[in-house]
C-alpha positions, 0 to 999 in steps of 0.5 A: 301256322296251325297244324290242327287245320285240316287241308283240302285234296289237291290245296293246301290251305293259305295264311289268310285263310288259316288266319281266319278259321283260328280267329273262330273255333266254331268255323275252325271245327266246322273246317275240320269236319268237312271232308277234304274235296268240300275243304279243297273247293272252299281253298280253291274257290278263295285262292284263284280270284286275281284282285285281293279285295274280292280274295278278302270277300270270300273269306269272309263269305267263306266264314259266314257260310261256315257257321250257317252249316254250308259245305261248300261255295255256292255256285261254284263249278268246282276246282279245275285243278281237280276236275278237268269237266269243270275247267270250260267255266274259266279262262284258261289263264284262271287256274 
């Protein structure tokens, strides 16, 4: 989709979410300005939810958060693909 939107470390970043950090260039720029881990957790965070409608809800929490200044989802344990100590907070079929 857009080639000046910055990836995370192990996440690429989705078409859903590509499409709303361009809706924003002031979300697009904080984006790009987080450092990869931070833009990894963001994709992670979204992307391993089973239902659509709460893939959507953090999307949209994701831009709000953004453009408040924050650098990564609150309460999150972090990426299990990346961080094997946080892989004992999910199922084992999570990620």
């Amino acid at each position: 989709m857009n080639n000046n939107i910055a990836s995370g470390i192990v996440h690429e970043v989705p078409e859903d979410i590509q499409k709303a950090l361009i809706a924003d260039v002031s979300v697009l720029e904080r984006w790009n300005r987080l450092t990869p881990i931070q833009r990894n957790e963001w994709i992670c965070w979204i992307t391993i939810v089973k239902k659509q409608e709460t893939r959507t809800e953090h999307i949209l929490r994701m831009v709000e958060e953004l453009k408040e200044g924050k650098r990564q989802p609150c309460c999150w344990p972090g990426c299990p693909h990346r961080r094997p100590s946080a892989q004992k907070w999910f199922k084992k079929n999570d990620f």
